[in-house]
C-alpha positions as YAML, in Angstrom:
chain: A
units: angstrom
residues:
- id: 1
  name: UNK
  ca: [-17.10, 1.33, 8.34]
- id: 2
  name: UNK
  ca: [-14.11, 0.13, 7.45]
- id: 3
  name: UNK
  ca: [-12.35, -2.78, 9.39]
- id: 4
  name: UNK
  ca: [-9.24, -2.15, 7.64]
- id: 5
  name: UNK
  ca: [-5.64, -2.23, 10.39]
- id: 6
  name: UNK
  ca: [-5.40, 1.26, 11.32]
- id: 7
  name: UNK
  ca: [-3.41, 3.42, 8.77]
- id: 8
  name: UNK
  ca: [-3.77, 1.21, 6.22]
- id: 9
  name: UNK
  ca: [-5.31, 3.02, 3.75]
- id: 10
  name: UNK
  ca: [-2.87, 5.95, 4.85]
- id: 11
  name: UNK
  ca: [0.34, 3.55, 3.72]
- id: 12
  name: UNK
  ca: [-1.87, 3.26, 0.82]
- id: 13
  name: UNK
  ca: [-1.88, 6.57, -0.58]
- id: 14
  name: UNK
  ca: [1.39, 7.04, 0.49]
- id: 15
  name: UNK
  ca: [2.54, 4.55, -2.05]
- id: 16
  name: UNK
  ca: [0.61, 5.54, -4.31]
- id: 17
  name: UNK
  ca: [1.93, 8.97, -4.16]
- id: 18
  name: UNK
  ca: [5.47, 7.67, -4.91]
- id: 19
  name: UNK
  ca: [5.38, 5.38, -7.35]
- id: 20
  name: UNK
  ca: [8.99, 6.13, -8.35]
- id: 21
  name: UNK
  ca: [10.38, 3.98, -5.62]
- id: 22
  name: UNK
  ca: [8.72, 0.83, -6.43]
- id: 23
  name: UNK
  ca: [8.15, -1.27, -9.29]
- id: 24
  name: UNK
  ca: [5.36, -1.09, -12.19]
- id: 25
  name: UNK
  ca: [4.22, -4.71, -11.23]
- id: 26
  name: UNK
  ca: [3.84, -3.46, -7.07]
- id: 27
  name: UNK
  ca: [1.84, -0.37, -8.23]
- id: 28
  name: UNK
  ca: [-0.67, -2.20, -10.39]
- id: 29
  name: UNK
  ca: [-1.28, -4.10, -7.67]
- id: 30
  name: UNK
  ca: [-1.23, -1.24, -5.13]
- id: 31
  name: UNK
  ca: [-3.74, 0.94, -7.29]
- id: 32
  name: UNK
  ca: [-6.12, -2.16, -7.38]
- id: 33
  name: UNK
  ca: [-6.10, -2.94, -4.03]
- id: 34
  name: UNK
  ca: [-7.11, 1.03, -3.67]
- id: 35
  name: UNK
  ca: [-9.94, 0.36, -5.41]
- id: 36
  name: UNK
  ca: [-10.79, -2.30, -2.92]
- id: 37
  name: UNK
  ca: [-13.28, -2.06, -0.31]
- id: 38
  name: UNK
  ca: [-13.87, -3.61, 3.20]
- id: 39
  name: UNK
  ca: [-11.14, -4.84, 5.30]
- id: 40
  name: UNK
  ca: [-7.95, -6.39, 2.96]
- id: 41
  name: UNK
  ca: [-6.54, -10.12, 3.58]
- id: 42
  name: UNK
  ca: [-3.74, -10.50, 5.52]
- id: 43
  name: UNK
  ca: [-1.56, -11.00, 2.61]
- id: 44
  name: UNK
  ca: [-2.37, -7.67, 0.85]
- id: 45
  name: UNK
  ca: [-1.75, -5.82, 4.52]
- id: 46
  name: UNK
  ca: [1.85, -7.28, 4.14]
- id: 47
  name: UNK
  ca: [2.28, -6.00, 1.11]
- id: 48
  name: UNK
  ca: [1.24, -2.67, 1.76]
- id: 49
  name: UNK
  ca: [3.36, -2.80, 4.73]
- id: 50
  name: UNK
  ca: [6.45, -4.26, 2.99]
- id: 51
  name: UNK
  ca: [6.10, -1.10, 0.28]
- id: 52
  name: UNK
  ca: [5.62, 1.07, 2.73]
- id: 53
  name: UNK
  ca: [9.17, 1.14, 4.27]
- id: 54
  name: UNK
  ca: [10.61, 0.11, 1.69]
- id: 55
  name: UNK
  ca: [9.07, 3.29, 0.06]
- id: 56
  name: UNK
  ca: [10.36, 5.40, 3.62]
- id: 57
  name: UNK
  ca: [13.98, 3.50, 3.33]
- id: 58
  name: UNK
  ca: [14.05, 4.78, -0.56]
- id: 59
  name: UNK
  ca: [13.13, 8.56, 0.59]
- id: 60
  name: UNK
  ca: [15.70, 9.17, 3.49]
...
């Protein structure tokens, strides 16, 4: 089981689904932290969180 923050993998694939609003560099680094297993550092869950609204600011 996964000890992951809750709805991280969620913001995840929701990034990952819209690649178009964020850079190449952010999406390499999005699709190998997908590949990534267990719970993510601290670091990587403020990334994904950072891309995440900046993904939702980008869509509205």
């Amino acid at each position: 089981m996964s000890t992951a923050p809750d709805g991280w993998f969620r913001k995840l694939e929701t990034i990952k689904a819209h690649p178009e609003l964020i850079s190449g560099a952010e999406l390499i680094t999005i699709q190998n932290l997908a590949y990534w297993r267990g719970a993510p550092k601290a670091k990587d869950v403020e990334l994904v969180d950072a891309l995440y609204e900046r993904c939702r600011e980008m869509a509205q």
